[in-house]
LUMFI-165708 format. One line per field, with one value per residue (C-alpha): residue in one letter; z, y, x. Coordinates in nm, 4 decimals. Layout:
<nodes>
aa <- c(A,...)
Z <- c(Z,...)
Y <- c(Y,...)
X <- c(X,...)
</nodes>
This chain:
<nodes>
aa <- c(X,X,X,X,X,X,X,X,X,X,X,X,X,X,X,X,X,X,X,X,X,X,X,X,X,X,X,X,X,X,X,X,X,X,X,X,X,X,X,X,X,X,X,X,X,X,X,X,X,X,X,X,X,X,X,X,X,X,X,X,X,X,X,X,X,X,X,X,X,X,X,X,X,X,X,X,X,X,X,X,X,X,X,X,X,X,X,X,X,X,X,X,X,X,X,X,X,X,X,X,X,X,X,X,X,X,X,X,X,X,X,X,X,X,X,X,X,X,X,X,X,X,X,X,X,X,X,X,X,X,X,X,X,X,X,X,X,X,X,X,X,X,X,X,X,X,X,X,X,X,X,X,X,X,X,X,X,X,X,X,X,X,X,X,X,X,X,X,X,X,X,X,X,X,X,X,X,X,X,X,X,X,X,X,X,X,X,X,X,X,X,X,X,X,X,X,X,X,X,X,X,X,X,X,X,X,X,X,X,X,X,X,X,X,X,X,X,X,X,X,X,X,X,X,X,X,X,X,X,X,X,X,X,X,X,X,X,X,X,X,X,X,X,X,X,X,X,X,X,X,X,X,X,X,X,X,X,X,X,X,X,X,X,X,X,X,X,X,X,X,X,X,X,X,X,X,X,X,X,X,X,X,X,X,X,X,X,X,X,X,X,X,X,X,X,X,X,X,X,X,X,X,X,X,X,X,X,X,X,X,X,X,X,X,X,X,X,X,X,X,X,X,X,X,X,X,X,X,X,X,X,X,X,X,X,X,X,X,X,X,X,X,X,X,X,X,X,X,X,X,X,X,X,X,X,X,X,X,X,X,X,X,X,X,X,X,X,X,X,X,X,X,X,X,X,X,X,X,X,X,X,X,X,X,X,X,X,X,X,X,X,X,X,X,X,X,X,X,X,X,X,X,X,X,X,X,X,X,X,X,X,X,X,X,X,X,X,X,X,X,X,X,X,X,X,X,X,X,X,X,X,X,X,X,X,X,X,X,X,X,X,X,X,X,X,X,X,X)
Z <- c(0.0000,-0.0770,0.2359,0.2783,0.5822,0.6230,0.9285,0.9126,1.1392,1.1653,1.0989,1.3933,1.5607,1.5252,1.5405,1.8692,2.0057,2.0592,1.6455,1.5759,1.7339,1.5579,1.2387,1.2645,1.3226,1.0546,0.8096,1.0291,0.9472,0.5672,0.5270,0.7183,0.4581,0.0928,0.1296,0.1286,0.3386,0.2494,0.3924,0.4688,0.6202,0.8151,0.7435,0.7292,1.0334,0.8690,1.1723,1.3240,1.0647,0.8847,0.5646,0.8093,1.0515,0.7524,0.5642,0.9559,0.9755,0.6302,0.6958,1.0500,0.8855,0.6093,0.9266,1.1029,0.7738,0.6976,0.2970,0.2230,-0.1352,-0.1532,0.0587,0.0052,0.1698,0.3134,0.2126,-0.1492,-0.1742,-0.0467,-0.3345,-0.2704,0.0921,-0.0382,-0.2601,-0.0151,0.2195,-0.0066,-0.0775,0.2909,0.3528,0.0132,0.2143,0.5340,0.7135,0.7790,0.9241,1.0228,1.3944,1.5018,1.9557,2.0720,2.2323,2.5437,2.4692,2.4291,2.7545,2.9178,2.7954,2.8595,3.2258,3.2122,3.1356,3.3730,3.6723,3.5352,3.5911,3.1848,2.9720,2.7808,2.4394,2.1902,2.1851,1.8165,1.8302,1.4867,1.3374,1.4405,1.2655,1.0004,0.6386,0.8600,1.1960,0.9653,0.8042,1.1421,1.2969,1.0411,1.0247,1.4016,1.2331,1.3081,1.1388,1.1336,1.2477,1.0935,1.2339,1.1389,1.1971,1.3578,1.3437,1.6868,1.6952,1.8410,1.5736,1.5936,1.5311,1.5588,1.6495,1.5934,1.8534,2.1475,1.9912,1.9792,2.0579,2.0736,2.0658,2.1347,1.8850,2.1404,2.3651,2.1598,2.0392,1.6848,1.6000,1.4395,1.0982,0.9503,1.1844,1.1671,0.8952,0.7105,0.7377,0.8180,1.1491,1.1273,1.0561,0.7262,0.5651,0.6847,0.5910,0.2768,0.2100,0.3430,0.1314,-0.1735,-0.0841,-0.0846,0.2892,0.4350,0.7998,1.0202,1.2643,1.5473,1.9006,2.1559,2.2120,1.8737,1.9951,2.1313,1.7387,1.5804,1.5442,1.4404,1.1688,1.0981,1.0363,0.8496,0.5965,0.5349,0.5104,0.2338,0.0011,0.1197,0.3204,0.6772,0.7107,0.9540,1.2801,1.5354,1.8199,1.9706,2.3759,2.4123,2.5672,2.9430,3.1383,3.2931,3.6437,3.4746,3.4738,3.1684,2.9143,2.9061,2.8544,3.2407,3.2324,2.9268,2.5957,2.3370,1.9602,1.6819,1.6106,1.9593,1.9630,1.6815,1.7805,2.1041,1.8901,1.9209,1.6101,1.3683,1.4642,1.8208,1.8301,1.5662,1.7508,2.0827,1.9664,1.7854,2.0738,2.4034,2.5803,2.3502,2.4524,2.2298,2.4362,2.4344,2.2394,1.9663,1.6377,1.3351,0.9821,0.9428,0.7876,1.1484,1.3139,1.0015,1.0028,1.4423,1.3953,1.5047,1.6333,1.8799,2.0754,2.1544,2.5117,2.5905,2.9232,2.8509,2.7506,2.9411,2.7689,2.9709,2.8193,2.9983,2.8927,2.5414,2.5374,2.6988,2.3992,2.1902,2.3628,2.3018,1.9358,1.9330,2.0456,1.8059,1.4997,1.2435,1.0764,0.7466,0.8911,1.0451,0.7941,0.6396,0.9303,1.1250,0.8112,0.8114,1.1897,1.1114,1.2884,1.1488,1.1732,1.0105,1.1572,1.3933,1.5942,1.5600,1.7292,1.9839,2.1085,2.0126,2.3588,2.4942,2.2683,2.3963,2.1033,1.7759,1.8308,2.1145,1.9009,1.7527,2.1321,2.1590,1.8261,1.9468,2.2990,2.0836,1.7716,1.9415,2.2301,2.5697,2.9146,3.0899,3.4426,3.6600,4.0320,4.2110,4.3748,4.0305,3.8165,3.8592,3.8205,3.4932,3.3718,3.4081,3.2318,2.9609,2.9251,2.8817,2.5676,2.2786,1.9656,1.7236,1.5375,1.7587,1.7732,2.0058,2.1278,2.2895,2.5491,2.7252,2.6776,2.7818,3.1031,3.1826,3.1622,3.3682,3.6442,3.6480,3.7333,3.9542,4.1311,4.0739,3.9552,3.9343,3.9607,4.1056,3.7776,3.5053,3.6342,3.6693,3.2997,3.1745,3.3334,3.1694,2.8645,2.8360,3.0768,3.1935,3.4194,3.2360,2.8345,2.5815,2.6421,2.6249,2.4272,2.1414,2.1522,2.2416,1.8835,1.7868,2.0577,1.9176,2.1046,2.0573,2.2240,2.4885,2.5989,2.5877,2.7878,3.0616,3.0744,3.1362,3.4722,3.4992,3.2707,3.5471)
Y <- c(0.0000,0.3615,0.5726,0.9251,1.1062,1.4494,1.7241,1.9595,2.2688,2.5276,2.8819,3.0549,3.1192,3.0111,2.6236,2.5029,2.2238,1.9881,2.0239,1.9984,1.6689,1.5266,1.6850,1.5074,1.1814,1.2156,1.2960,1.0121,0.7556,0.8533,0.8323,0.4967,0.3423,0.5258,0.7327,1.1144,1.4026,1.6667,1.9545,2.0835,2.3722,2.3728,2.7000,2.7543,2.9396,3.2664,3.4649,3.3094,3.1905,3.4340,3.4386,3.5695,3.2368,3.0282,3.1408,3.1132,2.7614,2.6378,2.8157,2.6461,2.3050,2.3733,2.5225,2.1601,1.9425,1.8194,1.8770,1.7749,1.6523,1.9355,2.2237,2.2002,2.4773,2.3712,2.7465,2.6350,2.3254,2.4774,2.3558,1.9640,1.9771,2.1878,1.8692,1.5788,1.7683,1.7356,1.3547,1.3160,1.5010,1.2875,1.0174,1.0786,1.0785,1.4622,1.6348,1.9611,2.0747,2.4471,2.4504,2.7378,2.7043,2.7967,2.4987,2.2769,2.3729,2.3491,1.9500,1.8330,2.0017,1.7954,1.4547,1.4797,1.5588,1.2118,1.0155,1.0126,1.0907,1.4298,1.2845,1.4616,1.3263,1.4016,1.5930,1.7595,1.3982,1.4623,1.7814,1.8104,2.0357,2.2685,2.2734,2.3480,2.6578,2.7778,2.8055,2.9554,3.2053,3.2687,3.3445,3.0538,2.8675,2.4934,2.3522,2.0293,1.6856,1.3867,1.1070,0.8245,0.4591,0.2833,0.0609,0.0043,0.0999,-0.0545,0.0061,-0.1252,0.1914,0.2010,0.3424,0.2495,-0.1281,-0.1915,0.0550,0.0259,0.3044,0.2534,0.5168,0.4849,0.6716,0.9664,1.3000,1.3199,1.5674,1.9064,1.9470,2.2638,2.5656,2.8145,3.0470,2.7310,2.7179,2.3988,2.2178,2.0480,1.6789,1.6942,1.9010,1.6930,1.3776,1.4825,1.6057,1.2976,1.1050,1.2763,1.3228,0.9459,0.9743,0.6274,0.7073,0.9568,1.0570,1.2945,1.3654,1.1270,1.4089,1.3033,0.9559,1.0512,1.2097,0.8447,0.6656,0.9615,0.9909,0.6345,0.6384,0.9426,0.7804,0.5002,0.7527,0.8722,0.5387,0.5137,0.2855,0.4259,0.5221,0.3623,0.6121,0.6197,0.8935,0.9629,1.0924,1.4857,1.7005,1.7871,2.0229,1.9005,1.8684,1.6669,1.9416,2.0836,2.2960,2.6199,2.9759,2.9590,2.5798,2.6481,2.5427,2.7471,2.8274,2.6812,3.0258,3.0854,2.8151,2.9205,3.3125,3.1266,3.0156,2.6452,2.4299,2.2866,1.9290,1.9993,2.0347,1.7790,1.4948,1.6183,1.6075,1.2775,1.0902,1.2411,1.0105,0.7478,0.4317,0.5861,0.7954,1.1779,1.2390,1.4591,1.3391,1.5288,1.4653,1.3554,1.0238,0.9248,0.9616,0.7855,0.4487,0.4177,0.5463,0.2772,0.3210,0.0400,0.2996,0.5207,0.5414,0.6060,0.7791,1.1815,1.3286,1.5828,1.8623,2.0259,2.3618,2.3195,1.9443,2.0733,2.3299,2.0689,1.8654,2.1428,2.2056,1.8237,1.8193,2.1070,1.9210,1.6298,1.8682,1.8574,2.1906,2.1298,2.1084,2.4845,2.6814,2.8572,2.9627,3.0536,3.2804,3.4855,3.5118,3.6346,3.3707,3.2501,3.0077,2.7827,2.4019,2.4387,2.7127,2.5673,2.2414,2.4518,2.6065,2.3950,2.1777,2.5764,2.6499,2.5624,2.7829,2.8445,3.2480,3.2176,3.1317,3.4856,3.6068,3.3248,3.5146,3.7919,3.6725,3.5342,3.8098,4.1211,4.3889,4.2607,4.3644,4.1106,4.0305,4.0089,4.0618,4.2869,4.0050,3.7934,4.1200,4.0005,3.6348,3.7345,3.9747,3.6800,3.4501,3.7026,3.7184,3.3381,3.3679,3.1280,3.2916,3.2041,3.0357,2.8439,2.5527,2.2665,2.1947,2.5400,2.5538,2.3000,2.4393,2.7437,2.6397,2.3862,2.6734,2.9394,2.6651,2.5963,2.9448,3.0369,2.7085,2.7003,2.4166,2.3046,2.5530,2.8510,2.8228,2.7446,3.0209,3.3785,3.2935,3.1688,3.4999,3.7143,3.5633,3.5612,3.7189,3.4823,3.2064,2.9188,2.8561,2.6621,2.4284,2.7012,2.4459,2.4528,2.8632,3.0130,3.0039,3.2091,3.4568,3.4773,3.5413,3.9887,3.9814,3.7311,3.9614,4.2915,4.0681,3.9517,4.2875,4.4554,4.4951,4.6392,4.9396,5.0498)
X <- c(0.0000,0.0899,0.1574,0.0249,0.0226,-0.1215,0.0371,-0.3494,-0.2507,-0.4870,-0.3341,-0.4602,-0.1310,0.2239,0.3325,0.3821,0.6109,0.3022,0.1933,0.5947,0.5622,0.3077,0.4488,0.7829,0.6190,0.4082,0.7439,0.9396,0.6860,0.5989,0.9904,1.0303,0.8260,0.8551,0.5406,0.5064,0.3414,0.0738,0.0898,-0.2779,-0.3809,-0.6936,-0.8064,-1.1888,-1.2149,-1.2137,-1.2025,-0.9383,-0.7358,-0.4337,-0.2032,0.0512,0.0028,-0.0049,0.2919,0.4980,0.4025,0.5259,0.8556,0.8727,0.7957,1.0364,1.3366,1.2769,1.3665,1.0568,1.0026,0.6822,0.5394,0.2275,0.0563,-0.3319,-0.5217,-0.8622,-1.0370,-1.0110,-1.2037,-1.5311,-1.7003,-1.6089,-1.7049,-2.0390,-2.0923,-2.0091,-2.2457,-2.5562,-2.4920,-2.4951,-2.8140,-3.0005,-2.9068,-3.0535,-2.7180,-2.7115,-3.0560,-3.1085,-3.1365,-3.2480,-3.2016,-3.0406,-2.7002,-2.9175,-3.1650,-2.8699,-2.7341,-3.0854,-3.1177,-2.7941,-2.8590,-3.1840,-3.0293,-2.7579,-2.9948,-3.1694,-2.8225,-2.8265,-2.5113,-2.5693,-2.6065,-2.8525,-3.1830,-3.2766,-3.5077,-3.4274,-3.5385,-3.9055,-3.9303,-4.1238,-4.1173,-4.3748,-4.2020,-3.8484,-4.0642,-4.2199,-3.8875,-3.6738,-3.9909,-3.8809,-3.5623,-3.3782,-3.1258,-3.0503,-2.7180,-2.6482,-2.5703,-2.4457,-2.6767,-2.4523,-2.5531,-2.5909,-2.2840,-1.9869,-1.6660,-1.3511,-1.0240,-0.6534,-0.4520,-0.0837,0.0054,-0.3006,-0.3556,-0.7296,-0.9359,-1.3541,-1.6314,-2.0098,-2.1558,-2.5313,-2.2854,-2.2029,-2.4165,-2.4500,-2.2053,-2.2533,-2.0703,-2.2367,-2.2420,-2.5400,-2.3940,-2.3347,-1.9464,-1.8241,-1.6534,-1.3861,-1.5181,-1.6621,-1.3406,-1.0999,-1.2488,-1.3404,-0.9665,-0.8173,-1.0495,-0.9389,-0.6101,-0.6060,-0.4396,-0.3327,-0.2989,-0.3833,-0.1546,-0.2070,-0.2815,-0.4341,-0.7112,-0.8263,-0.9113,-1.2851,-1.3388,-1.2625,-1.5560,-1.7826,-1.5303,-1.4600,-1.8610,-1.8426,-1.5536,-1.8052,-2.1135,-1.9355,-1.8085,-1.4415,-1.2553,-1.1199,-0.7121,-0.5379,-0.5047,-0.2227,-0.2325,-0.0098,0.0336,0.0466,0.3263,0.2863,0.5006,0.8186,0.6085,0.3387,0.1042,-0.0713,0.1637,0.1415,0.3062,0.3885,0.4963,0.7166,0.5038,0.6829,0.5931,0.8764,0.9024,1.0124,1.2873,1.4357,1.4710,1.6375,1.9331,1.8037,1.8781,1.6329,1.7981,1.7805,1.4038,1.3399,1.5589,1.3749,1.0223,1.0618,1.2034,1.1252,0.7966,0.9585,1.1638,1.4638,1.7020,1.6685,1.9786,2.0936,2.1144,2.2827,2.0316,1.6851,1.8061,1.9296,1.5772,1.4002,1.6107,1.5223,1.1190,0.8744,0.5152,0.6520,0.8792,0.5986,0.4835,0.1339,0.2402,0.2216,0.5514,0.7070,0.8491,1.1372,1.3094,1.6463,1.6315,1.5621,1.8672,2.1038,2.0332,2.1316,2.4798,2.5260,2.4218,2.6726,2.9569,2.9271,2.8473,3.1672,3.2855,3.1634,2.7901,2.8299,3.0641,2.8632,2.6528,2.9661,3.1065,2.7522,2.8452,3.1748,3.3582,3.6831,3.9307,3.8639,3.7614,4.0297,3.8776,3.5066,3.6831,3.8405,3.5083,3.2386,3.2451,3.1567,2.8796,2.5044,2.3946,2.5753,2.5233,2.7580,3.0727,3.1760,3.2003,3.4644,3.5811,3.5537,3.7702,4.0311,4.0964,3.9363,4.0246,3.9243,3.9169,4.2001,4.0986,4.3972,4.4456,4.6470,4.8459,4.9010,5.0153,5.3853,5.3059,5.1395,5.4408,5.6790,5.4331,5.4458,5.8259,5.8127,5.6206,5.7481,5.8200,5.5775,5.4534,5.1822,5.0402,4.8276,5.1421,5.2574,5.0157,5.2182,5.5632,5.5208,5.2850,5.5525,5.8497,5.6453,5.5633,5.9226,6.0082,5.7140,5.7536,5.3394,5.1194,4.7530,4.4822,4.7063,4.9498,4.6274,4.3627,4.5449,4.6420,4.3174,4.1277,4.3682,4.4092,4.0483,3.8727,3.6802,3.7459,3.6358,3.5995,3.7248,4.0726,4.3454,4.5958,4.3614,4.2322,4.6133,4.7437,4.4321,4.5297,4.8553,5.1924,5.1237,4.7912,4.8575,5.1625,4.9576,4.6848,4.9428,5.1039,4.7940,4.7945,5.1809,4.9782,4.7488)
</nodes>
C-alpha cells in the first residue's frame, strides 16, 4: 500500500512544540516506509485563521527538515465539501437541527440531573417540512448533524492497539455551523479522502473524534485510514503545558538560537523508549522510527532538557555542517577554531564572542596580587609560530620558574588571557590569541 500522511494545522497562531511533534512523526513515518506528506492547512475558520500564521508555519515546517510533497489549503475546496455535504443530507445521514445554544445547555442540564449521559436526543429527526418553516420564520437557522448509526466501531490503532467506541454513547455531531461554514469533521475527511491519505496521525485528544469519523468515511463510500495517536506534551512537572509551564511556539525556539535538529531529535524521541539524544540529519531519526517505541504515558516537555540537547548536538556537529553559518556570523578560523570552542557552545550564536575573545580587544581580568606572576608569564612567551602543542611548553616553563602548579598556575592565565574564568581548552584557543595579544593581555595589569 501507498503511504500518505497528512500534518493539518490550523493557521490561527504560530506552530507550537506539541503540532511539531506530531508533524515530525508524521514525516518520520511517511519516510520509514517510501510514502510522502501533504501539507494541509486547516483554514476555514475565517475569523481566526491568517495568511501571516499560515505562511509562519510552512517556513517552521520547512526550518525543522521536513520537505513535504504538496501544501493544500482547506479554504479552497469549499465547493467539494459543499458537494459531499448534499450527498450526505439525500441520504438521510445529515438532518437539520435548530435549539439554541441555550436549549442545548438546558437538555444536557436535564439529562444529567436524570443520571443520563448528555447525548442529543434528536429531536431535529421529528421535525417536520412545517415545523423546519415555522422556525426559520422565528428566524432561526438549522445547524447540521451527522446522523450516527448505533454501533460500536472498531479500530486497531498504531500506537493504542485496539481501541472500541459505542456510537449509542455519543451525540451526533454538528458538521455545519449556523452560517453554514463547516466544522472540522466533514473538511478533513473529505480532504483525506481525496487526498487518498493512508494514515492519520495525530494527538491522543483526537481519539474521542474516531468513530464519528470512521462512520463518516463510510457515510461517504471510502474505506477508513489507519489512525495512530499519539500521547500529548505535558510540562516538565506533569502538569498541563502552558506559557507559564514552558510550551513554546517553533518560532520561539528558533529566535532562542536552538537548532532545527535539536528540536526535531527532541520532539521525535522524548515520551519514547529511544534515548533523548541529539542526532545530526533527518536520515538518522528515520532508520530508528517505530510506532513500537511510543509510550502512551504523557511526555514531558522540559526547556532546559531541550537546550542541553542542543549544547550536546553542538559538540558532536563537524565543521563542514556549520561553515557557512559561522562565516555569516563572522567567525573565522577555520575548523580548527570551531573544534576549539564547540564543547563551549550551547547555542551556535555564542561562538563569535569566543571570536571575538580570541581576535578582538578585551578587558584582561587580573588581580592585584598575580600582576607580577602574569608579567613573568608574559616574558616566557614562545616565539611564534603556535600551535596545540605550545600551550604545554610554555605552562611547563612558567611553572618551572614560579615554582606554581595546578589551579594557582592554570587560572590567573586563563582569566587574563580571556577574561573569563572558564571557556574553551586554552591548548587549542592560544594560537588564535597569538603570542602579541597574549603579551599585551598579561602585561595589562603592569599598565594600570
Amino acid at each position: 500500500m501507498s503511504v500518505t500522511v497528512r500534518f493539518a494545522p490550523s493557521p490561527t497562531g504560530y506552530l507550537h512544540v506539541g503540532n511539531a511533534r506530531t508533524a515530525v512523526l508524521n514525516w518520520l513515518f511517511a519516510s520509514s516506509k517510501g510514502g510522502r506528506m501533504v501539507l494541509r492547512l486547516d483554514d476555514t475558520d475565517e475569523a481566526r485563521s491568517s495568511a501571516e500564521y499560515a505562511e509562519a508555519i510552512i517556513e517552521d515546517i520547512l526550518w525543522l527538515g521536513l520537505v513535504h510533497d504538496r501544501i493544500e489549503r482547506q479554504s479552497r475546496r469549499a465547493a467539494r465539501h459543499r458537494e459531499a455535504a448534499g450527498r450526505l443530507k439525500r441520504a438521510g445521514r445529515l438532518y437539520a437541527c435548530y435549539e439554541t445554544d441555550a436549549e442545548l445547555a438546558r437538555k444536557r442540564k436535564r439529562q444529567l440531573l436524570k443520571g443520563l449521559p448528555p447525548v442529543y436526543d434528536r429531536e431535529g429527526l421529528s421535525l417536520g417540512d412545517e415545523d423546519r418553516a415555522r422556525l426559520e420564520r422565528e428566524g432561526r437557522s438549522p445547524h447540521w448533524r451527522f446522523l450516527l448509526d448505533r454501533e460500536t466501531v472498531t479500530w486497531t490503532d498504531l500506537v493504542r492497539g485496539p481501541q472500541s467506541i459505542d456510537c449509542a454513547s455519543l451525540s451526533d455531531p454538528v458538521l455545519i455551523r449556523e452560517d453554514g461554514s463547516f466544522l472540522y469533521t466533514l473538511p478533513s475527511v473529505v480532504d483525506d479522502i481525496d487526498f487518498e491519505v493512508s494514515h492519520v496521525i495525530r494527538g491522543e485528544d483526537h481519539v474521542s473524534n474516531t468513530a464519528a469519523q470512521i462512520q463518516l468515511f463510510r457515510a461517504l463510500g471510502a474505506a477508513p485510514p489507519e489512525f495512530a495517536h499519539h500521547s500529548l506534551l505535558v510540562a516538565a512537572d506533569g502538569g498541563r503545558l502552558s506559557k507559564r509551564t514552558g510550551a513554546r511556539s517553533v518560532r520561539d525556539l528558533r529566535a532562542d538560537g536552538l537548532e532545527a535538529m535539536t528540536v526535531a531529535s527532541y520532539v521525535a524521541t522524548v515520551g519514547s523508549s529511544e534515548p533523548v539524544a541529539p542526532h545530526q540529519r533527518m536520515d538518522d531519526l528515520v532508520g530508528r522510527f517505530d510506532f513500537a517505541k511510543l509510550s502512551r504515558a504523557p511526555a514531558r516537555f522540559d526547556v532546559e532538557e531541550l537546550v542541553a540537547l542542543n549544547a550536546r548536538l553542538l559538540q558532536a556537529r563537524p565543521f563542514e555542517e556549520v561553515e557557512t553559518q559561522l562565516e555569516r556570523l563572522g567567525v573565522g578560523g577555520g575548523a580548527r577554531f570551531w573544534l576549539a570552542v564547540r564543547g563551549n557552545c550551547i547555542r551556535l550564536a555564542e561562538a563569535p564572542g569566543w571570536w571575538r575573545i580570541a581576535t578582538g580587544d578585551i578587558a584582561p581580568v587580573i588581580e592585584s596580587d598575580e600582576e607580577d606572576y602574569c608579567a613573568l608569564a608574559a616574558g616566557l612567551l614562545p616565539d611564534e609560530p603556535w600551535d596545540d602543542g605550545t600551550w604545554r611548553a610554555w605552562t611547563s616553563a612558567v611553572s618551572d620558574a614560579a615554582k606554581r602548579t595546578g589551579r594557582v598556575l592554570y587560572a590567573p592565565l586563563r582569566l587574563a588571557l580571556t577574561g573569563q574564568a572558564r571557556g574553551p581548552e586554552l591548548a587549542a584557543f592560544l594560537p588564535f590569541i597569538g603570542r602579541e595579544r597574549a603579551h599585551r593581555r598579561l602585561t595589562a595589569g603592569a599598565t594600570r
